[in-house]
PDB file with SEQRES, HELIX, SHEET and CRYST1 records, atoms N, CA, C and O in Angstrom:
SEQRES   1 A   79  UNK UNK UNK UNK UNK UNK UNK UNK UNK UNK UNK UNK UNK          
SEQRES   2 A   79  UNK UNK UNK UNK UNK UNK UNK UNK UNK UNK UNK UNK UNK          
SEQRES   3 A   79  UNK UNK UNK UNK UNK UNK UNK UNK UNK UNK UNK UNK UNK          
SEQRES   4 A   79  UNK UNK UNK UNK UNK UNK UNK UNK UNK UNK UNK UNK UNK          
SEQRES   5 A   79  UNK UNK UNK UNK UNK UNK UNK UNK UNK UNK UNK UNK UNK          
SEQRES   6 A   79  UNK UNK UNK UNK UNK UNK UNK UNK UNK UNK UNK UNK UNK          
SEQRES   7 A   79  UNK                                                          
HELIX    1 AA1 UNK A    5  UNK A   12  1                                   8    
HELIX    2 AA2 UNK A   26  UNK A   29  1                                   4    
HELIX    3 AA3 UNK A   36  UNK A   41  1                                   6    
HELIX    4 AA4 UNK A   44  UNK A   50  1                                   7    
HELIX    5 AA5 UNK A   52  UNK A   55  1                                   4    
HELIX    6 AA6 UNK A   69  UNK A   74  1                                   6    
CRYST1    1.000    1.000    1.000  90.00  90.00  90.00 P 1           1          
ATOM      1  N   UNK A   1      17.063 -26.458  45.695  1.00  0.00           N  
ATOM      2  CA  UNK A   1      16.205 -26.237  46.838  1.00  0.00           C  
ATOM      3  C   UNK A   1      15.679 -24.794  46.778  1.00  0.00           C  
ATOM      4  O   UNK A   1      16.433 -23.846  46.561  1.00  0.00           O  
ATOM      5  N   UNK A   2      13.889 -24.616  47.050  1.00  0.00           N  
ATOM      6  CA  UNK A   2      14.098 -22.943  46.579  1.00  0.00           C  
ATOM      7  C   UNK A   2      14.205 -22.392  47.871  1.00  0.00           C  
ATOM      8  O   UNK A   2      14.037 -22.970  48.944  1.00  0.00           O  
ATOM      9  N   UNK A   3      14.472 -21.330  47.680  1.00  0.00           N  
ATOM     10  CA  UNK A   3      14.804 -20.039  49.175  1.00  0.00           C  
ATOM     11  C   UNK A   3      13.566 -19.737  49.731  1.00  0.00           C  
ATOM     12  O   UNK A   3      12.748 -19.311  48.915  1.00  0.00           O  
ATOM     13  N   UNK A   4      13.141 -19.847  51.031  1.00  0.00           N  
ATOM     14  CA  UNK A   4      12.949 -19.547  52.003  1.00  0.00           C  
ATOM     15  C   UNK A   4      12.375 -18.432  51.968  1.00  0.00           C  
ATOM     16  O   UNK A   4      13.021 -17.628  51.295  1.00  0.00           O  
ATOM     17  N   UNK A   5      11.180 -17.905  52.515  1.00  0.00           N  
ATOM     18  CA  UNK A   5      10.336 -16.757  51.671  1.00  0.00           C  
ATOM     19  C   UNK A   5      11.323 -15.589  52.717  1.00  0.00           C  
ATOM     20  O   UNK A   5      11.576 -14.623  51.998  1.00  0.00           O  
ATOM     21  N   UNK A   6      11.732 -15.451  53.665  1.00  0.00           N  
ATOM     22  CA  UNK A   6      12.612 -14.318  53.965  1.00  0.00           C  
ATOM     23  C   UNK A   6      13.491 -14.111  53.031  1.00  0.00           C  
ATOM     24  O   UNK A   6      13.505 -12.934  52.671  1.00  0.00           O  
ATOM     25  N   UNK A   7      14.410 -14.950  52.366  1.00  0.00           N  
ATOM     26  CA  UNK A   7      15.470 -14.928  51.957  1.00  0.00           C  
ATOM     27  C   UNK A   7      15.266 -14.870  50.215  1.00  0.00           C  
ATOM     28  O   UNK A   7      16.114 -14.512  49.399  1.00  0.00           O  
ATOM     29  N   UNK A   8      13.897 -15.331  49.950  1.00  0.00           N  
ATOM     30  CA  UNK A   8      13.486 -15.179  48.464  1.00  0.00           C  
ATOM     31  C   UNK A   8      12.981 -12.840  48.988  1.00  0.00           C  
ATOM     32  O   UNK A   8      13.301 -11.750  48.516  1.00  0.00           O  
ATOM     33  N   UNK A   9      12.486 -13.124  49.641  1.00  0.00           N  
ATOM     34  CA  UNK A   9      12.505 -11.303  49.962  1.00  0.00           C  
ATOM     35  C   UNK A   9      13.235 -10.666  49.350  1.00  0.00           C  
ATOM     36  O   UNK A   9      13.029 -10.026  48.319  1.00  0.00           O  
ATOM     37  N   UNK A  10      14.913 -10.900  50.439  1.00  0.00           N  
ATOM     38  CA  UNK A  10      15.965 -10.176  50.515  1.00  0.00           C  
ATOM     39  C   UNK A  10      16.347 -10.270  49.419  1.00  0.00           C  
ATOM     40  O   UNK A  10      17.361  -9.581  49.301  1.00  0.00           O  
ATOM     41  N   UNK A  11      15.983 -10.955  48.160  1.00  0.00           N  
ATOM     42  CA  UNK A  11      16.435 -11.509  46.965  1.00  0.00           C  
ATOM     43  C   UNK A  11      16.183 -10.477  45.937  1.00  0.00           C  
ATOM     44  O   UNK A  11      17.017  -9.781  45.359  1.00  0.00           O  
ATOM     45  N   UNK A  12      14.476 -10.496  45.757  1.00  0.00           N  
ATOM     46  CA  UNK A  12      13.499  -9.473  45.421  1.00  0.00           C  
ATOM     47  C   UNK A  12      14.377  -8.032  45.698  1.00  0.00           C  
ATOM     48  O   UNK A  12      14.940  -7.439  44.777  1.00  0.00           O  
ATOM     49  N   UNK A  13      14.406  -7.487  47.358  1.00  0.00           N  
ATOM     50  CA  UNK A  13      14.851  -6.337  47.298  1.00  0.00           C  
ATOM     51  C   UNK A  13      15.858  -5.938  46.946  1.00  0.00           C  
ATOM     52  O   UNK A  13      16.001  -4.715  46.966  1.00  0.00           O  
ATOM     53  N   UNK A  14      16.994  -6.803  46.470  1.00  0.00           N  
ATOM     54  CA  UNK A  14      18.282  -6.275  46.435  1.00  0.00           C  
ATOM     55  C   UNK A  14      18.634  -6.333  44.607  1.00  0.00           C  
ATOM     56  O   UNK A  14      19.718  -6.153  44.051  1.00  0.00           O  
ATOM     57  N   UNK A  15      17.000  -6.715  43.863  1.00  0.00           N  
ATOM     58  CA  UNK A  15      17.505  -6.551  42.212  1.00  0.00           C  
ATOM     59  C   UNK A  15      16.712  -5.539  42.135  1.00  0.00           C  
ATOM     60  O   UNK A  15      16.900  -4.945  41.073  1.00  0.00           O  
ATOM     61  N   UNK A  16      15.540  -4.852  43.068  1.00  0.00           N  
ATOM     62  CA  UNK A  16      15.034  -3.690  42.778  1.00  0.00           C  
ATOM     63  C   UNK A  16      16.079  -2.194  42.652  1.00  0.00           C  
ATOM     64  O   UNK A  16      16.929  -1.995  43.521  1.00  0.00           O  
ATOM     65  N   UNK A  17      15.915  -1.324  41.618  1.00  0.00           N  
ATOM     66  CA  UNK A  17      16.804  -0.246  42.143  1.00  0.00           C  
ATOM     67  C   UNK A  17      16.052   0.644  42.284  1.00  0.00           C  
ATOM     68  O   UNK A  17      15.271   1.213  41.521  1.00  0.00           O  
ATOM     69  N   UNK A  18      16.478   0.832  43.977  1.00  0.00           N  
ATOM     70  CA  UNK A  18      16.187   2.109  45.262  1.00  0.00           C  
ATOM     71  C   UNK A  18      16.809   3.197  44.676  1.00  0.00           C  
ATOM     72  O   UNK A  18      17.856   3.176  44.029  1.00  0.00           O  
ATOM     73  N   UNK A  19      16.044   4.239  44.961  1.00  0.00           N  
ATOM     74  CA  UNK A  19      16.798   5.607  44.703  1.00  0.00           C  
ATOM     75  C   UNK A  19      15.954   6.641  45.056  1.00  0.00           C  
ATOM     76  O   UNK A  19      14.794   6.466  45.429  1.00  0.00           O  
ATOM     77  N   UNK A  20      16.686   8.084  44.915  1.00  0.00           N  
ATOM     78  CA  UNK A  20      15.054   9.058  44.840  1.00  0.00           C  
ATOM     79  C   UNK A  20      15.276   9.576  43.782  1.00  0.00           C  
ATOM     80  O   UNK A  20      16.244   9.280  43.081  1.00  0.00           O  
ATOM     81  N   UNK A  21      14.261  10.592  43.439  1.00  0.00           N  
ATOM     82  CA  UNK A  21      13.975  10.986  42.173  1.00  0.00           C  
ATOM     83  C   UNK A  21      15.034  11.779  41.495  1.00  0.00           C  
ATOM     84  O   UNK A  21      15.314  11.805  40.297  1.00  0.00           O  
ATOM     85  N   UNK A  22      15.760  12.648  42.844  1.00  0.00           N  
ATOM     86  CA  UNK A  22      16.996  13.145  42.390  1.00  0.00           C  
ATOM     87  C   UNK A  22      18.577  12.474  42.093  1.00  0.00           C  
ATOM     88  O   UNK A  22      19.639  13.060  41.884  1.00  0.00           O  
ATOM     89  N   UNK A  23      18.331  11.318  42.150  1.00  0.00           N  
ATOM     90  CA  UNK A  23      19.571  10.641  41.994  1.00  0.00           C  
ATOM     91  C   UNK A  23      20.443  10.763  43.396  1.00  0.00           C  
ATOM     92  O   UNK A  23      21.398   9.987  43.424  1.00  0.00           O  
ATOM     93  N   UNK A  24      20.290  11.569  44.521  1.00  0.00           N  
ATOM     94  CA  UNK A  24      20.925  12.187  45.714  1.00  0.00           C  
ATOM     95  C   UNK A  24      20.957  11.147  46.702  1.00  0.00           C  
ATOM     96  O   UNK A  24      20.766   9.955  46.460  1.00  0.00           O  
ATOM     97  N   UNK A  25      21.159  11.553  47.617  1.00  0.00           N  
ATOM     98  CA  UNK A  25      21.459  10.678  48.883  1.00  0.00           C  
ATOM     99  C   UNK A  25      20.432  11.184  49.552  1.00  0.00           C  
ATOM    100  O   UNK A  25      20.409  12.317  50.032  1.00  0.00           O  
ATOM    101  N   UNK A  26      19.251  10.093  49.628  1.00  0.00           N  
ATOM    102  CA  UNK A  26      17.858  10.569  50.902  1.00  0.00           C  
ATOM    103  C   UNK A  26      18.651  11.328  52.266  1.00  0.00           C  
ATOM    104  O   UNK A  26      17.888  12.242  52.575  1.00  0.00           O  
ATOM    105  N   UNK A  27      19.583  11.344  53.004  1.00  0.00           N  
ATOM    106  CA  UNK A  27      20.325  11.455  53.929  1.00  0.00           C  
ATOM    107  C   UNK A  27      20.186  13.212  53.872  1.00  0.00           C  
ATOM    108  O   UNK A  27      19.777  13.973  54.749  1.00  0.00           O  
ATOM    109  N   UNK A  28      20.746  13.547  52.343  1.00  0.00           N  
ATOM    110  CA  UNK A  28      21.211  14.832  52.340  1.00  0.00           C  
ATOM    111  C   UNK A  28      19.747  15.612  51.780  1.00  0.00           C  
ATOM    112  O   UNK A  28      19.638  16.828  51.933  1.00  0.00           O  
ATOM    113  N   UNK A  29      18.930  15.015  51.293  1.00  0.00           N  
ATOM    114  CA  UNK A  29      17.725  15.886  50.680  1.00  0.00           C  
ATOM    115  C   UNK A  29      16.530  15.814  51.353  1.00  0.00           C  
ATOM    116  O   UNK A  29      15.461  16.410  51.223  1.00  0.00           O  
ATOM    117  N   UNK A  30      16.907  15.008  52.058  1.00  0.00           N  
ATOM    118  CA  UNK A  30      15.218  14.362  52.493  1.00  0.00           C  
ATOM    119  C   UNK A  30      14.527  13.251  51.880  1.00  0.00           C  
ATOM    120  O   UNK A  30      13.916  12.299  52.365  1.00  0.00           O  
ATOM    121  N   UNK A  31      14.783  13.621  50.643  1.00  0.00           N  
ATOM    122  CA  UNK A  31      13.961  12.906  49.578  1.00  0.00           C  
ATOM    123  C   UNK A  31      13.080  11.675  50.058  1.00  0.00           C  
ATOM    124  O   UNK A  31      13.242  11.352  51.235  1.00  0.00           O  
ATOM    125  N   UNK A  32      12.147  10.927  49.288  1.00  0.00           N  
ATOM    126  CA  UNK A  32      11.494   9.584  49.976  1.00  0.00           C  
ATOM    127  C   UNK A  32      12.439   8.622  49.072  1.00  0.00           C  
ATOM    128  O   UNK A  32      12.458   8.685  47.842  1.00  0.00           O  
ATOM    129  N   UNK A  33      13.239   7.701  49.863  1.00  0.00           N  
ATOM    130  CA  UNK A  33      13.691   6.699  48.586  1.00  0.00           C  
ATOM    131  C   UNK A  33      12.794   5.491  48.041  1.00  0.00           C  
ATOM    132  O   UNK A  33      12.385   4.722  48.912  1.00  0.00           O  
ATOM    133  N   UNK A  34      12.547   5.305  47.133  1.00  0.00           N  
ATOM    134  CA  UNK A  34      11.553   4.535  46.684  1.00  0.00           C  
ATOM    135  C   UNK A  34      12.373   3.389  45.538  1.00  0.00           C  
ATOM    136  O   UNK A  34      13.573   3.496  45.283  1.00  0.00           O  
ATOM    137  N   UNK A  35      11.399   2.211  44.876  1.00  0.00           N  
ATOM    138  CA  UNK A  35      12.189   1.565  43.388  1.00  0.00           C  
ATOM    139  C   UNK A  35      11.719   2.587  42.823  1.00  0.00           C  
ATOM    140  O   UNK A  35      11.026   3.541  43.178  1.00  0.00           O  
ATOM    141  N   UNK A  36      12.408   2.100  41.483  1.00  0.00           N  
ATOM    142  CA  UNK A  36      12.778   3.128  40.595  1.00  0.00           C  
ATOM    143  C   UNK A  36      11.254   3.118  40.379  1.00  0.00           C  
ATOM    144  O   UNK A  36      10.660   4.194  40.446  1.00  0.00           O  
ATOM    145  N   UNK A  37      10.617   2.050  40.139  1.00  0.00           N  
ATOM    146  CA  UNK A  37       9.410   1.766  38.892  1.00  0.00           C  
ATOM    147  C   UNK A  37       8.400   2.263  39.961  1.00  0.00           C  
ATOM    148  O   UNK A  37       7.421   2.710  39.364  1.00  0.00           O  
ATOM    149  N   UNK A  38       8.232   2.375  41.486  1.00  0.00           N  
ATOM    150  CA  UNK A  38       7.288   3.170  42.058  1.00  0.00           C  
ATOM    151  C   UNK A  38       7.632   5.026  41.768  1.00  0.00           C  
ATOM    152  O   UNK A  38       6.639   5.737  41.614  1.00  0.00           O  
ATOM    153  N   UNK A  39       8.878   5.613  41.720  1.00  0.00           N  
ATOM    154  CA  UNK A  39       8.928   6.841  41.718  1.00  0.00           C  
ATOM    155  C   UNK A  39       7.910   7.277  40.281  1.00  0.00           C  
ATOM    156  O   UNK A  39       7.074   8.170  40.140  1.00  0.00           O  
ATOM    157  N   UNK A  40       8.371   6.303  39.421  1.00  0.00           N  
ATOM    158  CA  UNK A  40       8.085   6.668  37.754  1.00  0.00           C  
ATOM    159  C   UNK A  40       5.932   6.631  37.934  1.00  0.00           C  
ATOM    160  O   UNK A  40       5.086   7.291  37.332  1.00  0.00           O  
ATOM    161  N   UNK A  41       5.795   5.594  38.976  1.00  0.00           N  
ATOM    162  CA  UNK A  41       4.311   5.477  38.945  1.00  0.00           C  
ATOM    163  C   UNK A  41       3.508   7.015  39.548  1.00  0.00           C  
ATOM    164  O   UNK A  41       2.400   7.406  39.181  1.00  0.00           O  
ATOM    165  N   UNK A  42       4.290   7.609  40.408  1.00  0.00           N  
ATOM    166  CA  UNK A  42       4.037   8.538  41.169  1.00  0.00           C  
ATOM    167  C   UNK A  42       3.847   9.976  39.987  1.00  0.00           C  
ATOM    168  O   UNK A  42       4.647  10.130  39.064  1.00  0.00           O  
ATOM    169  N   UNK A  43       2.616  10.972  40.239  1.00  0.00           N  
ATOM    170  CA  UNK A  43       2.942  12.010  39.722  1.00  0.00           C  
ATOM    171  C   UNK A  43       3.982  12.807  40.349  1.00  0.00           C  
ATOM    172  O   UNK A  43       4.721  12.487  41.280  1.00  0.00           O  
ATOM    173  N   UNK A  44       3.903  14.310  39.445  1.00  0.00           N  
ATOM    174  CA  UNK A  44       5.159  15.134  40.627  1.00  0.00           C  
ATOM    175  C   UNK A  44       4.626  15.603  41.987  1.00  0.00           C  
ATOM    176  O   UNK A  44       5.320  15.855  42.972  1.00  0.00           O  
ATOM    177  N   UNK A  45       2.851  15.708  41.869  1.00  0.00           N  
ATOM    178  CA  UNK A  45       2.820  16.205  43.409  1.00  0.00           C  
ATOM    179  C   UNK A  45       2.543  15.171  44.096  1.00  0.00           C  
ATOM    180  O   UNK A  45       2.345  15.518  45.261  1.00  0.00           O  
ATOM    181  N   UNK A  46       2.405  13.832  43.927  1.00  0.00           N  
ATOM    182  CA  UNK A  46       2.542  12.598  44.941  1.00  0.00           C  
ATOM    183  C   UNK A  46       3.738  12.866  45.346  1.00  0.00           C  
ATOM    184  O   UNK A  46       3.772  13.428  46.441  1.00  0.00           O  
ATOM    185  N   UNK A  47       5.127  12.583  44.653  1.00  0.00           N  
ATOM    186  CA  UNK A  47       6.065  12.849  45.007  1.00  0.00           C  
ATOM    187  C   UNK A  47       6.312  13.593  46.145  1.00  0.00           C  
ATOM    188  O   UNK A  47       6.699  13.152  47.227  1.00  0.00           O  
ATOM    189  N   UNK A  48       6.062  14.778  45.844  1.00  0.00           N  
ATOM    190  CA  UNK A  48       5.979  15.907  46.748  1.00  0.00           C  
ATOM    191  C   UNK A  48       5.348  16.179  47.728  1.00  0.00           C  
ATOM    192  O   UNK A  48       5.451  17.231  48.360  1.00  0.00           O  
ATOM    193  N   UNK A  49       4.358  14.941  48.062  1.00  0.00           N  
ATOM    194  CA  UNK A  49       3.729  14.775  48.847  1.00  0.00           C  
ATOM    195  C   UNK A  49       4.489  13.568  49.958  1.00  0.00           C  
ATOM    196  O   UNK A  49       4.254  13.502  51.165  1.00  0.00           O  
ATOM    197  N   UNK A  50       4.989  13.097  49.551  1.00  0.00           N  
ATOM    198  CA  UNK A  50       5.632  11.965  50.059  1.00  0.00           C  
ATOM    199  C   UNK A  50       6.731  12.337  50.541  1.00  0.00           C  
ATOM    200  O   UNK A  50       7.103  11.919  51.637  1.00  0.00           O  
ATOM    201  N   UNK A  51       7.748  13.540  49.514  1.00  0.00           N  
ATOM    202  CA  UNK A  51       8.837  13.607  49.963  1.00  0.00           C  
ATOM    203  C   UNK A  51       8.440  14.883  51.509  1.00  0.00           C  
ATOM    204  O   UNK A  51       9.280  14.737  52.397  1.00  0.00           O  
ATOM    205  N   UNK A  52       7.429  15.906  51.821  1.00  0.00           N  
ATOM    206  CA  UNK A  52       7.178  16.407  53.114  1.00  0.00           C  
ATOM    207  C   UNK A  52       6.802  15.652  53.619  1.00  0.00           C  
ATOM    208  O   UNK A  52       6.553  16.332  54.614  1.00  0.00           O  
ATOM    209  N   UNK A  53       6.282  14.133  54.049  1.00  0.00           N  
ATOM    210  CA  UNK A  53       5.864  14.057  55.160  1.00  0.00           C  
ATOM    211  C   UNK A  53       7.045  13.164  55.386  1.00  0.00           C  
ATOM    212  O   UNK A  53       6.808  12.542  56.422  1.00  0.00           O  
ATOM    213  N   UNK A  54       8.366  12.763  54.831  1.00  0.00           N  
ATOM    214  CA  UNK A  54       9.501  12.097  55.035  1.00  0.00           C  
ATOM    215  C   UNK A  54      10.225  13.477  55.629  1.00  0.00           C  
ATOM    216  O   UNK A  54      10.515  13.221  56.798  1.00  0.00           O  
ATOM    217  N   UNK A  55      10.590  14.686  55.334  1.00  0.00           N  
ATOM    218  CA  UNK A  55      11.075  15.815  55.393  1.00  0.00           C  
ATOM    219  C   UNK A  55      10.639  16.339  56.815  1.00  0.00           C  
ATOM    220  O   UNK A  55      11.549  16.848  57.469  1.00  0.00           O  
ATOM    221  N   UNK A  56       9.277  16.291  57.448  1.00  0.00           N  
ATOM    222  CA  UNK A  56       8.676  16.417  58.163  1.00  0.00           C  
ATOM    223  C   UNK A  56       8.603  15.315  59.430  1.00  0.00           C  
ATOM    224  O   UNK A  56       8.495  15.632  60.615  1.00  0.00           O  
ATOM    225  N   UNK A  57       8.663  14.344  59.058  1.00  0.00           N  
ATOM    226  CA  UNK A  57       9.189  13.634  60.167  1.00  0.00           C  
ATOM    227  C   UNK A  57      11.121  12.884  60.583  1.00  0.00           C  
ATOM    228  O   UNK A  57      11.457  12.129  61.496  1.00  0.00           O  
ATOM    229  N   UNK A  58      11.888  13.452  59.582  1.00  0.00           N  
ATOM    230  CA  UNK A  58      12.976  13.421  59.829  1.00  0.00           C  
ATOM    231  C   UNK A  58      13.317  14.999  60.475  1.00  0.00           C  
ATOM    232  O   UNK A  58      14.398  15.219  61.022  1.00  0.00           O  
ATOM    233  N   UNK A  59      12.391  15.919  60.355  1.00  0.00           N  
ATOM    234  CA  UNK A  59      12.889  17.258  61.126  1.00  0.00           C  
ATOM    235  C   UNK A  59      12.590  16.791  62.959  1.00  0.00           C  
ATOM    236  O   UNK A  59      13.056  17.359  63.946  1.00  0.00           O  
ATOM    237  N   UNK A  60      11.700  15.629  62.911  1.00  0.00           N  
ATOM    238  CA  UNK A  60      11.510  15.405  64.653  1.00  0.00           C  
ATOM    239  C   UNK A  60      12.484  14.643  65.211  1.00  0.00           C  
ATOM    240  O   UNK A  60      12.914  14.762  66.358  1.00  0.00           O  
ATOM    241  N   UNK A  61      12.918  13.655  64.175  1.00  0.00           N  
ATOM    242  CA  UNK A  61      13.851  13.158  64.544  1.00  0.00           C  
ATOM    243  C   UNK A  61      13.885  11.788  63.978  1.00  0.00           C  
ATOM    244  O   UNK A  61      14.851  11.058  64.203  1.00  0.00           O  
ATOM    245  N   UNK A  62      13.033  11.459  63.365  1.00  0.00           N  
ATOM    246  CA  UNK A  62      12.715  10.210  62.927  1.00  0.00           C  
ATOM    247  C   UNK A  62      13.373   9.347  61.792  1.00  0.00           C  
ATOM    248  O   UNK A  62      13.354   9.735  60.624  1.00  0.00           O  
ATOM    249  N   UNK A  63      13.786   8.508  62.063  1.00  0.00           N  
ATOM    250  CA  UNK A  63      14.489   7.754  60.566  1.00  0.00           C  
ATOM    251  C   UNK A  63      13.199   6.893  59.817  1.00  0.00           C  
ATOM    252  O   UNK A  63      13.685   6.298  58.855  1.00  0.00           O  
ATOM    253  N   UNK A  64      12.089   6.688  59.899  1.00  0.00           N  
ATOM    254  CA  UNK A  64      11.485   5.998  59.638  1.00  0.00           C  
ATOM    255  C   UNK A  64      10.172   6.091  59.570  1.00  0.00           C  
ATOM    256  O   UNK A  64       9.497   5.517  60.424  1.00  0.00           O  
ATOM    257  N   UNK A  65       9.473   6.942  58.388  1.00  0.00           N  
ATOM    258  CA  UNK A  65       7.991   7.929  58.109  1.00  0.00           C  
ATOM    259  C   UNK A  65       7.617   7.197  57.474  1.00  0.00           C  
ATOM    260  O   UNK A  65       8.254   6.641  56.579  1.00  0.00           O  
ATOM    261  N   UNK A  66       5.944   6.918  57.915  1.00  0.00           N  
ATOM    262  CA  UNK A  66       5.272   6.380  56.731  1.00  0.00           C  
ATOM    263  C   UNK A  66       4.618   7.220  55.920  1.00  0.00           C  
ATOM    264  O   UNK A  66       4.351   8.341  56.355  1.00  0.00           O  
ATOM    265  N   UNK A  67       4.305   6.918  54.836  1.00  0.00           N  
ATOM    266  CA  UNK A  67       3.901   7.438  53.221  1.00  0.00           C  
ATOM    267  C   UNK A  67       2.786   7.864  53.656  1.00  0.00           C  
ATOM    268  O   UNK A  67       2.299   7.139  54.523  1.00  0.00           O  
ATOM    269  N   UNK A  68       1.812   9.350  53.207  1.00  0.00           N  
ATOM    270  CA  UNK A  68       0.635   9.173  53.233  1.00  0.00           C  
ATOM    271  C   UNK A  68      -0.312   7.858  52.436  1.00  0.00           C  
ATOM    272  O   UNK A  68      -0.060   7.304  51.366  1.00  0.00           O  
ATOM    273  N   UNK A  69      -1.135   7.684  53.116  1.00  0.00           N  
ATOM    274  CA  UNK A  69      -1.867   6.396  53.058  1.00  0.00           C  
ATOM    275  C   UNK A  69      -2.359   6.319  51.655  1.00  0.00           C  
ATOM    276  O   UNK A  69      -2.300   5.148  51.281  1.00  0.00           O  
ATOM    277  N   UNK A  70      -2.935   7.310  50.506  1.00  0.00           N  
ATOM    278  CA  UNK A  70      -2.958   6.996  49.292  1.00  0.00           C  
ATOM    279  C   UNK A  70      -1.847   6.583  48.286  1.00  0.00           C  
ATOM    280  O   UNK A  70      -1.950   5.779  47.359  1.00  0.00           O  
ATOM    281  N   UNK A  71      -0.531   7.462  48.752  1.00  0.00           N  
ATOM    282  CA  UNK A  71       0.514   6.543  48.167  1.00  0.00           C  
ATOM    283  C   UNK A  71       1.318   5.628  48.389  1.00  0.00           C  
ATOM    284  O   UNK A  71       2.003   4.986  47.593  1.00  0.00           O  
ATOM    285  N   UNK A  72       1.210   5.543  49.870  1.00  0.00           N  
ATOM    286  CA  UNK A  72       1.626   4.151  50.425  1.00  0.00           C  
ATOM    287  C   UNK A  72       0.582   3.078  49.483  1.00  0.00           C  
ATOM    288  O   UNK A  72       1.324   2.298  48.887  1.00  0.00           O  
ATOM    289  N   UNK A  73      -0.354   2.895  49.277  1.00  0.00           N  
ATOM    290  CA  UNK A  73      -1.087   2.315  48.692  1.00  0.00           C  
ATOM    291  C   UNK A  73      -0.661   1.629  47.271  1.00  0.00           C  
ATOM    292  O   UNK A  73      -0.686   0.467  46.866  1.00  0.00           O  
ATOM    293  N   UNK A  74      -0.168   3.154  46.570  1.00  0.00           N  
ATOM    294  CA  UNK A  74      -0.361   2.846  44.974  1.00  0.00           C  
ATOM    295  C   UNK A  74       1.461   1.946  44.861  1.00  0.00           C  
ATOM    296  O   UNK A  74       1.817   1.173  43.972  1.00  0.00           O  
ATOM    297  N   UNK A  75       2.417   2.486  46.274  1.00  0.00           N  
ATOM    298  CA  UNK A  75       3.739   2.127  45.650  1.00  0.00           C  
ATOM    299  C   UNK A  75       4.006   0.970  46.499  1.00  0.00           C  
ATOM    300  O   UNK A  75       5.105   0.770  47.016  1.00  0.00           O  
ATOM    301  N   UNK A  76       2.931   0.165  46.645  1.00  0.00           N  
ATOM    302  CA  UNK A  76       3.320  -1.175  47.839  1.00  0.00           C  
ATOM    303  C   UNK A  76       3.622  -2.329  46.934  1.00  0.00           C  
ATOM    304  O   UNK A  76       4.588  -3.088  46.996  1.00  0.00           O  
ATOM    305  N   UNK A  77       2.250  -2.329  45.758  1.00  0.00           N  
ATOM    306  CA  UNK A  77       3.207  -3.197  45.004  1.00  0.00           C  
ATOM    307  C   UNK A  77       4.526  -3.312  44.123  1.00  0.00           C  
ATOM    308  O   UNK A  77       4.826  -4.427  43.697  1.00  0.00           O  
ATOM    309  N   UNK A  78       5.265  -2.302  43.850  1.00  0.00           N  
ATOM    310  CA  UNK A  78       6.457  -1.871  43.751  1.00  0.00           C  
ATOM    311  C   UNK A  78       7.558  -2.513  44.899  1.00  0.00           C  
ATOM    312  O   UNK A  78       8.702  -2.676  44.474  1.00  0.00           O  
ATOM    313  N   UNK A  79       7.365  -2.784  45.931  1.00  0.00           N  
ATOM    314  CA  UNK A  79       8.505  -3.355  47.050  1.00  0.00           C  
ATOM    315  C   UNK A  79       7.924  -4.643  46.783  1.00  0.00           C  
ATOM    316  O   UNK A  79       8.354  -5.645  47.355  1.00  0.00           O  
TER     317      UNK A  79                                                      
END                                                                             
């Protein structure tokens, strides 16, 4: 029987490997955690672009920043 497109999802996300670029804990760096194969798509100042406005909205208080809109773009098909 195949799975259930939620559950074919949760399937998808859990063989992707999440991480950030530093190998670290987003918690302790800020970092943006991304799959692996979106970080690798990213140059270093996308990156760096991504990882301040995650840095920048976890200083307000936020658990949950979206990407500027050009790299939200390029790393959507990656999730």
């Amino acid at each position: 029987m195949p799975l259930k497109k939620p559950q074919q999802s949760l399937k998808d996300w859990t063989s992707q490997k999440w991480r950030t670029k530093s190998g670290k804990p987003s918690s302790v760096t800020g970092e943006r955690y991304l799959p692996e194969k979106a970080i690798k798509s990213l140059s270093p100042a996308e990156y760096a672009a991504t990882t301040r406005a995650k840095r920048a909205g976890k200083a307000t208080g936020k658990q949950f920043v979206k990407q500027p809109k050009s790299i939200a773009a390029k790393t959507a098909r990656f999730r």
